[in-house]
N, C-alpha and C positions, 0 to 999 in steps of 0.2 A: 201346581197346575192341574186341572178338573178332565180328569180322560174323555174325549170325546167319543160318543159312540163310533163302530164302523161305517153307520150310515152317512152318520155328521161327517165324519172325515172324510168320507168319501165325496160328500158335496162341497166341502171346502176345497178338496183338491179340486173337482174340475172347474169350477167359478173361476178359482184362481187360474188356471188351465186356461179356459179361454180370455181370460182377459190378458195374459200376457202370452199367447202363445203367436208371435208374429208370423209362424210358418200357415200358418191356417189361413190363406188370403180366399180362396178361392169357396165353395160349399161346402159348409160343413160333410166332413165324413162320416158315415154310417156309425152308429155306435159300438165298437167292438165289448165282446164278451167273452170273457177269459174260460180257457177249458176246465180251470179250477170253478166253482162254482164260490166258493171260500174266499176267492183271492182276494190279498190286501186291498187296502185301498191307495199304495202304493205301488203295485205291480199292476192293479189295474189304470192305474192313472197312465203309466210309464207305457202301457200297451195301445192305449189311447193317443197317447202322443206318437207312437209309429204308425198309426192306422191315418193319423193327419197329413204323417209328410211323406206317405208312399206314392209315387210318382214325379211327385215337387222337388225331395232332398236325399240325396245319399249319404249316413253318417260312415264317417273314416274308422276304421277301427284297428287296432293293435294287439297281438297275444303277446305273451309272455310266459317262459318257462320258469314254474313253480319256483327256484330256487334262486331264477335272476331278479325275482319283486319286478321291478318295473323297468328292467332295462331298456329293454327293445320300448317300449313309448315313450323313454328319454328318449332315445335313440331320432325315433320317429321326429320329436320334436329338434333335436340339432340339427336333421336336415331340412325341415320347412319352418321351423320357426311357430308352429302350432301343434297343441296336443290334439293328439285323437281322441274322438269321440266317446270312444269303447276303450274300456279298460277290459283285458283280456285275460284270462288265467286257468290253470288246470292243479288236479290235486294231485299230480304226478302217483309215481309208481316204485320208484325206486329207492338205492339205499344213500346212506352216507355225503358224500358233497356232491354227488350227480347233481345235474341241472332240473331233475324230474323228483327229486328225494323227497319222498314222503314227509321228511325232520322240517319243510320248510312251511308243513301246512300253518302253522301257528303264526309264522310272521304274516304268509298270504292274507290270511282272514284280516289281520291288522292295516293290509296294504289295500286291501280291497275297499275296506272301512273309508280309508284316509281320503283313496280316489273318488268314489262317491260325496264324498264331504267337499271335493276340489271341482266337483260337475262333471265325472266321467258315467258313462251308462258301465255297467257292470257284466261280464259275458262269462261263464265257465264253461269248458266241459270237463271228462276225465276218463282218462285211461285207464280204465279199469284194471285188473289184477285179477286172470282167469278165477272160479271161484274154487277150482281144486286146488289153490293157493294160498297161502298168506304173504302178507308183505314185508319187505320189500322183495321183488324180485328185477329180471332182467327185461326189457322192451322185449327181444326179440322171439326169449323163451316162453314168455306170460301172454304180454299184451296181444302179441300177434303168433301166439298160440292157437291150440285148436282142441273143441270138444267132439268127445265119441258121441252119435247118436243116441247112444244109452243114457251119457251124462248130459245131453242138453235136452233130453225130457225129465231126468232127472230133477235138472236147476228151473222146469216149470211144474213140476210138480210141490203143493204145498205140502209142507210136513218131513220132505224127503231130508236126509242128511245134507245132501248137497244145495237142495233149498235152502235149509237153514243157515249153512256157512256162507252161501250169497246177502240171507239178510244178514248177517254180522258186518259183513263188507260195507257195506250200503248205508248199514246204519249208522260206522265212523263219519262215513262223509256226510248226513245225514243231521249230526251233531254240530257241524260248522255251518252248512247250511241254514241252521235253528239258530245260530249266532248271529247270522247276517239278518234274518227272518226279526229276534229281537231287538237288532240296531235300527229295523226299518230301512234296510238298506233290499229291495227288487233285482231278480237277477234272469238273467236270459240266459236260461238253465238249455243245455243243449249234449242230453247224454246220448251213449251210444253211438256216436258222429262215425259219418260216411258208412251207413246201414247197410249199403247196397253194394258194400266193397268184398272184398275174399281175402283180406290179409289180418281182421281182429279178429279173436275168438267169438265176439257177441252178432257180425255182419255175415251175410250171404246166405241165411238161408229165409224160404219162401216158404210161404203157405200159413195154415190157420195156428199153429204152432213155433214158426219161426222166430225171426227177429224182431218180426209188429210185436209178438207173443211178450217178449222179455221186454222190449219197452215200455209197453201196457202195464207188465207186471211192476219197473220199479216206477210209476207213475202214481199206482196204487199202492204201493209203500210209501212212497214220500207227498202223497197228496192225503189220502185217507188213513195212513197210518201214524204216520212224525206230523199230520196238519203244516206242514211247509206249504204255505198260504202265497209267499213270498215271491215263488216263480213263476215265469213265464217260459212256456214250454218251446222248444225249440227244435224241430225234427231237422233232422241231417242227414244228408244223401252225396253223394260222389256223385261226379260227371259220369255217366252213364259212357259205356264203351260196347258196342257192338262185339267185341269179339266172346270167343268160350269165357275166358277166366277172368273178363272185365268185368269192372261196375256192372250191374244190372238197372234193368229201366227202375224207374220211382217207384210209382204203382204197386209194382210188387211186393215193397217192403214197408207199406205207408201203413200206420195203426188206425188213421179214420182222421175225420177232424175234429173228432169231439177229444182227441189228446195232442193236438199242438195248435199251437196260438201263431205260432209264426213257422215256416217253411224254408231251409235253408237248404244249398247246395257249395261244397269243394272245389275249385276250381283250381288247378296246379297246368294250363295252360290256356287254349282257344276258348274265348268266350262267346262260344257258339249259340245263336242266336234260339236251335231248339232246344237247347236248358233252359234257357229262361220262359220259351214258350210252355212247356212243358210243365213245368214246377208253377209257372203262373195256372195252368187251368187244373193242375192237381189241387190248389190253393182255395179257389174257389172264392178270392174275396179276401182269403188271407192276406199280410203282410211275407213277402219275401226274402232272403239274403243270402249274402254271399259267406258262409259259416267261415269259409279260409281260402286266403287268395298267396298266390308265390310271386309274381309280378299283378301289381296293381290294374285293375282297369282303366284301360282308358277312356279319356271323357268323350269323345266318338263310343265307345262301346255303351259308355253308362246314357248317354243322349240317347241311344238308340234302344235300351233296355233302361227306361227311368223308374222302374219298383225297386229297384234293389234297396231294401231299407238301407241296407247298410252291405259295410264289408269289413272284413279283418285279415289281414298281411300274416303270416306267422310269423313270426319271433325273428330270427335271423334275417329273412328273405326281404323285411324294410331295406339292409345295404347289400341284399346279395343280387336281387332280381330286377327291383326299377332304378331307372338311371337316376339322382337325383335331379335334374331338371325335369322328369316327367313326374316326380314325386311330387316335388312342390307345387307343379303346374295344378295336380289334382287335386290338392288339399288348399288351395287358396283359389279352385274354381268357385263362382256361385254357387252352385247345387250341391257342394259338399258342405258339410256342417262338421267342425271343430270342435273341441272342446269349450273354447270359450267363444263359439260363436253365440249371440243374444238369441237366434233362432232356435239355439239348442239349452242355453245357460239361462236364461229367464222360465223355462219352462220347470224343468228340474231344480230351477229353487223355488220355485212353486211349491214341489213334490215336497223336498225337504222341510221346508221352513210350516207345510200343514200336517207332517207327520207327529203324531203324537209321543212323546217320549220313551224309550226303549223302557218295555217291561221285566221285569225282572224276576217271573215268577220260577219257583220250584223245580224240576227236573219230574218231581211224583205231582200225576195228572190228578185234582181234585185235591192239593194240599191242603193240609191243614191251616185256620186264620193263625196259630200261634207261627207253623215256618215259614208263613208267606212273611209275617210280622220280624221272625229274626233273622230271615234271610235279607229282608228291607234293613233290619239294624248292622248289618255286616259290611253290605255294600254305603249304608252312610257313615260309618266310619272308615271306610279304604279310603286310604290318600290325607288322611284328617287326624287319625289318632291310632292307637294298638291299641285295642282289648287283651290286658291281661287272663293269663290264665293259671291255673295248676293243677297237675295229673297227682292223682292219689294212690297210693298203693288199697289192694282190697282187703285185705289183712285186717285194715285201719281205715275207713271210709271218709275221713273228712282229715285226719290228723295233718298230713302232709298242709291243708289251706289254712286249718285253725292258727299254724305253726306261721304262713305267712299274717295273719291279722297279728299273733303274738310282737310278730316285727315292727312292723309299721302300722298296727293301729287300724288297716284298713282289709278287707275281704276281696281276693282277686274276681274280678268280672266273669271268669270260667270258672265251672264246677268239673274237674277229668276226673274218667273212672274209665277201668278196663273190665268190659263185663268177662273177658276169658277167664276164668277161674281154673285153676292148677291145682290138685294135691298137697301143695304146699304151703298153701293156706290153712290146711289142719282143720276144717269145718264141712261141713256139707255145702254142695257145689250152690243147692236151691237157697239154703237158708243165707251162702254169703251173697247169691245175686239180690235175695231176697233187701238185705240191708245195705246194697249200691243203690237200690230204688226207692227206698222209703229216706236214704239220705238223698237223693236227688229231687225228689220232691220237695224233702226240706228245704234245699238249696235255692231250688226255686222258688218259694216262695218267699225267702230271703231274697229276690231279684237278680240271683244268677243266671247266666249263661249254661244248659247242660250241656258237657260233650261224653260221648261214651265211644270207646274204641272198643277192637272185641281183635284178642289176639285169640284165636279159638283152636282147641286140641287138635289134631290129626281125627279125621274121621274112622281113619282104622283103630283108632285108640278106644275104651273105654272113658268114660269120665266119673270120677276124675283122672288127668293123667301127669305125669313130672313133665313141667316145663321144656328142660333141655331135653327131653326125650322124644315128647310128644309137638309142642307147639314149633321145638327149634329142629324136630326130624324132619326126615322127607317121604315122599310117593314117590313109589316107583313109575316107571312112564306107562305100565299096566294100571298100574293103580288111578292114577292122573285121569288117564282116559274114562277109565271105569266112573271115576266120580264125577263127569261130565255128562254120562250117558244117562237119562232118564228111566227109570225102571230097574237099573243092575240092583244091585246089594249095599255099593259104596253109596251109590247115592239117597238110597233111603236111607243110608247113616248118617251121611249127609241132612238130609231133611230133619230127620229126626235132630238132630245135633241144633238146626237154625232155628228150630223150632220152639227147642227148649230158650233159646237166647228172645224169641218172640213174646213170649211170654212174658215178658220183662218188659221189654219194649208197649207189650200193648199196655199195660198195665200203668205207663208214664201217658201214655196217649190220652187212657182214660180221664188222667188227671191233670189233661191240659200241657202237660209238659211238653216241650219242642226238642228236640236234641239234634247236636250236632254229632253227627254220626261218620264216625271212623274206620271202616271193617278192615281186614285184611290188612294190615300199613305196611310198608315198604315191599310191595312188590316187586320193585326192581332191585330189590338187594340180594342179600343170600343168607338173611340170618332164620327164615321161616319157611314152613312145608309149604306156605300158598305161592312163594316168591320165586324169581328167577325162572319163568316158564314165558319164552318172548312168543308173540303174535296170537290173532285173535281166537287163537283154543289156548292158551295158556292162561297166565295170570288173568290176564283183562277178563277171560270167561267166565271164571269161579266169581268177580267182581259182580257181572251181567248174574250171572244167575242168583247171586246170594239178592239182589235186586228185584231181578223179577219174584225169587221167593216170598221176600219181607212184601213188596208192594203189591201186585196183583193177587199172590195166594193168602196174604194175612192182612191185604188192605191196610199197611201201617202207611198213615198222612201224616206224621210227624217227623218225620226225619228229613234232615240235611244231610244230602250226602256228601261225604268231601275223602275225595280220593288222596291220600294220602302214600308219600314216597321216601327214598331216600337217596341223598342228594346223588347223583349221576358222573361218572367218573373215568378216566381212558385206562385204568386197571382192571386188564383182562378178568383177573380173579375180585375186582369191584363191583361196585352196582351199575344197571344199564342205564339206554337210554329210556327218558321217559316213554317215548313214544312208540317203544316195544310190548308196555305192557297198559297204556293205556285203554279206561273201557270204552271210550267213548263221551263228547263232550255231551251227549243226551242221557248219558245216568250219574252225572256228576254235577253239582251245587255247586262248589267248590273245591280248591286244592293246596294242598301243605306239604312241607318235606322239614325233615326230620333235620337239625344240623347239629353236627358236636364241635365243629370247630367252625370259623369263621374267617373268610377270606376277601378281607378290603377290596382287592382288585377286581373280583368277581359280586356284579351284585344278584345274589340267587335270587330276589322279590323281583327284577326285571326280568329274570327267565325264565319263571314260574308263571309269573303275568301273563307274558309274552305268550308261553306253551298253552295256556288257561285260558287266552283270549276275550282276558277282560273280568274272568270270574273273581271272585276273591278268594284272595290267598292266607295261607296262614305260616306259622312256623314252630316247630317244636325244639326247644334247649334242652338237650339230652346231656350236654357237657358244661362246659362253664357257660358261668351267666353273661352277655355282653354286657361290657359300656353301652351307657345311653345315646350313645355316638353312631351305634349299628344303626339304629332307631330312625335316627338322624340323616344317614348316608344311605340308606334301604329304606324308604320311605313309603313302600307298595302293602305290606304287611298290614292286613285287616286284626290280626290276632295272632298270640303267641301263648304256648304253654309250655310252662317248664316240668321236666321229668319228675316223680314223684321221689317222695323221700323215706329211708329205711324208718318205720315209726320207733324200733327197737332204738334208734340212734340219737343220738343228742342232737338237736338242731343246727347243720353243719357249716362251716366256715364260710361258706357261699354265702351268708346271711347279710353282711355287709353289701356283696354286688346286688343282691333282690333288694337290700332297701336302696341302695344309690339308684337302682334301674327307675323305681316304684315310686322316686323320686321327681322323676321327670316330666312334666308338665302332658307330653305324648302318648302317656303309659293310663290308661281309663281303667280306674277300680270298679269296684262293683256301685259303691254308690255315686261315684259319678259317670257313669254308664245308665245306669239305671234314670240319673237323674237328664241324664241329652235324651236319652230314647222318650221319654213321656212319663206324665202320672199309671196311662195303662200298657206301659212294655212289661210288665211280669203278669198281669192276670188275663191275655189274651192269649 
């Protein structure tokens, strides 16, 4: 199918827009223009369509707590027999099976996905996680925490420490955000809620650097930085209270109208007639809503205040606050609109069915046409076949693959290599990386797949340094720190160190080459100095900067990055969860985990999936080789590499399970990989 421009698509959506959109009986409404100047031509479409039925319809809407997926709009619907509107959701805060657990962002993005696909409008916000924090932490200690005057000009000023740790924050959610952004799925983004309150760390304060200040700011991070196109801004304020420690008026905490698209207010009682006066002339034209209600409106209140685009119940309060015969009464009024009401369900599949199909480009901005190319080859075999693979030892640069054609005749679809080079190799560090790359080249032009992992020394170490010494040591948590800070000592060894590994790097770039690129692998284990360091200064950090290193400082556009793990585990002295050392889904391509055994019951390609939100996944055979039945029964697996082999050793017993694997109709060698992908998949 032939990508439509933005402009085209954006005309096809509103044609189709007005030709089905039955809510628009009356004069057309003024054209609305979204604060993003950028924005899709789906979140513009979706703003258009609020801007139609502001006075005419009130959409019903439903939250939901991160960890319960969609209960509460089940819920909703057991008692009136209709889904709401709005699907509702937050990226919670917390740890473990809480209702608010961080571990459930991966399903959310999945569930969020599904409800848009079902005709529900889409609503986030999130409770953030003070930024002198990492997560998980506790609601009461974090959320509705508080900063020292010091540190809340600190978190606006750029460049500061505490700056910086806010953009890391920002930037995980940021990466789900860019997920929905690529599904083409529009969201009524609405951070920072209830501005004007005194109980979150980010509300209550006024003036030219207050709370407008930090909205503004992550507006300009996630509009002009991440290009999240996708949203539709959403400001949120509390019911204003007269007294000292109440709410405060609107006014004083509004960022302008040139940063929200729509205008919302909290209501948890009276739906007193000057909030709505109020927020309507703050508005100016905008569309308004009700961000979160405890007991529903009533249709006397909504007759009497008919902008309310919409409204959203929180989570519990659908059975705790409205009777249900006043429930029903309001969701099967005229003026409310349902999920599958035509009013609201022909317009939005309008939206969907003119969107152009999710792209799938690189994570590194200005990639390369060869990783646009094999990043396009990875994703059309997920769900279809495995690309074989095989990692080589460096010692021997090709021996370990040669050893598989010797078998069967055929050349596996991956080229592995590990550019960390050890002392134990017995050669100079430059001359062995030297002959990883002039054999990766070869390989390539043979029509392989390159993947290069990089286990790399200890930066305290010289290189070369012994393996179990160096790569399998550790940093001290002085140390750690040191090699995070910009300018110390460690981290120009650091640099220097990534530096040298760049080199190598560029020099496959030069020659076209694409690689699948491995750095760091199993950070959530304990077998390496980079590993086992949970939240966003730990592992995930050294991940981000070895990133920003290679990309921004050395411009390499050839790399896929693919965050690799090992498998996750409830042994204290095991490896963690993923989602403690994850970088972020905006510097990762892809993801893999390491498996040495294998467990029927569990299928790791569904929970990799799931964690990865759609990216593609891989796997690495460190232990025995499965049946082709794995293959079979774990059917998410874009690509598998098997562990490298001692070249000193005779070619070992495992040789039979590689030829029955390699056997399998599922398993895509290099020339039949080469031959699905095109005449030009190796020379682009």
């Amino acid at each position: 199918m032939t990508r439509h421009s933005s402009a085209a698509r954006l005309a096809a959506l509103l044609f189709l827009f007005a030709v089905l959109n039955a809510a628009a009986q009356t004069a057309t409404p003024p054209a609305s223009v979204p604060v993003n100047p950028h924005a899709s031509p789906e979140a513009r479409a979706l703003l258009q369509y609020l801007y139609s039925i502001s006075g005419q319809y009130t959409l019903t809407g439903q939250h939901n707590f991160p960890n319960h997926i969609a209960r509460w709009t089940d819920r909703a619907y057991d008692f009136t027999g209709k889904y709401p509107a709005l699907f509702g959701q937050d990226f919670g805060f917390s740890a473990g099976d809480d209702k608010d657990s961080v571990l459930s962002r991966p399903a959310t993005i999945k569930e969020v996905e599904r409800q848009w696909s079902k005709g529900a409008i889409i609503t986030f916000t999130w409770h953030a996680v003070r930024p002198t924090e990492d997560e998980p932490v506790t609601f009461r200690d974090s959320v509705q925490g508080h900063l020292s005057d010091y540190e809340w000009n600190e978190l606006l000023t750029p460049g500061s420490p505490l700056y910086n740790r806010w953009c890391d924050q920002v930037d995980v959610i940021a990466g789900y955000l860019k997920q929905l952004r690529d599904a083409r799925v529009p969201v009524l983004w609405r951070p920072y809620h209830e501005i004007n309150g005194r109980w979150f760390w980010w509300n209550g304060r006024k003036g030219k650097r207050g709370s407008a200040a930090l909205y503004r700011q992550l507006y300009d991070r996630f509009v002009n930085y991440h290009k999240l196109d996708n949203l539709i801004w959403v400001w949120n304020a509390n019911s204003p209270n007269p007294e000292p420690n109440g709410p405060g008026p609107f006014a004083d905490y509004f960022p302008g109208l040139e940063y929200a698209d729509v205008l919302s207010v909290d209501i948890y009682g009276e739906f007193k007639q000057s909030y709505y006066d109020d927020l309507l002339a703050l508005a100016a034209g905008k569309p308004i809503a009700l961000g979160e209600v405890g007991a529903l409106p009533s249709l006397d209140v909504l007759q009497a205040q008919p902008k309310w685009t919409w409204f959203m119940t929180w989570s519990e309060w659908v059975e705790d606050a409205t009777p249900i015969n006043t429930l029903s009464a309001v969701y099967h009024a005229p003026n409310l609109l349902t999920r599958d009401d035509p009013r609201l369900a022909q317009p939005l599949a309008a939206i969907r069915n003119a969107s152009a199909p999710p792209s799938r480009e690189p994570v590194t901005p200005h990639a390369s046409s060869g990783a646009k190319l094999l990043l396009a080859r990875l994703y059309a075999s997920s769900g279809k076949s495995v690309l074989s693979g095989q990692e080589n030892n460096p010692r021997s640069p090709a021996a370990s693959t040669e050893q598989i054609f010797q078998s069967i005749g055929e050349y596996p679809a991956i080229y592995g290599q590990d550019l960390g080079v050890t002392k134990e190799v017995g050669i100079e560090v430059a001359a062995v990386r030297q002959a990883i790359v002039d054999e990766a080249k070869r390989q390539h032009l043979n029509h392989a797949i390159v993947s290069l992992t990089w286990r790399a020394a200890r930066p305290t170490d010289d290189q070369p340094a012994a393996f179990a010494q160096s790569v399998r040591g550790q940093l001290t948590d002085f140390e750690w720190n040191e090699l995070l800070k910009p300018g110390s000592d460690l981290h120009q060894r650091w640099c220097a160190q990534v530096d040298a590994a760049a080199v190598s790097l560029k020099q496959l770039q030069t020659a076209g080459v694409p690689v699948l690129w491995r750095p760091y692998p199993e950070p959530n284990g304990n077998k390496f100095w980079w590993a086992g360091r949970k939240g966003i200064h730990g592992s995930a950090a050294l991940y981000r900067q070895l990133y920003d290193r290679l990309v921004n400082y050395h411009a390499l556009r050839n790399l896929i990055w693919v965050w690799e793990a090992a498998p996750s585990g409830p042994d204290p002295i095991g490896s963690g969860q993923f989602s403690d050392f994850f970088p972020g889904l905006s510097y990762v391509d892809a993801l893999a985990v390491n498996l040495e055994a294998f467990n029927a019951r569990f299928r790791s390609d569904t929970f990799l999936a799931l964690f990865g939100t759609g990216k593609a996944i891989g796997v690495g055979l460190t232990g025995a080789i499965p049946d082709p039945a794995f293959f079979e029964q774990q059917s998410l697996w874009t690509w598998f590499l098997v562990a490298p082999d001692d070249p000193n050793a005779p070619f070992p017993a495992r040789s039979e399970a590689l030829c029955k694997l390699y056997a399998d109709e599922r398993i895509l060698t290099r020339a039949a990989e080469a031959s699905s992908a095109g005449p030009d998949a190796s020379s682009k």
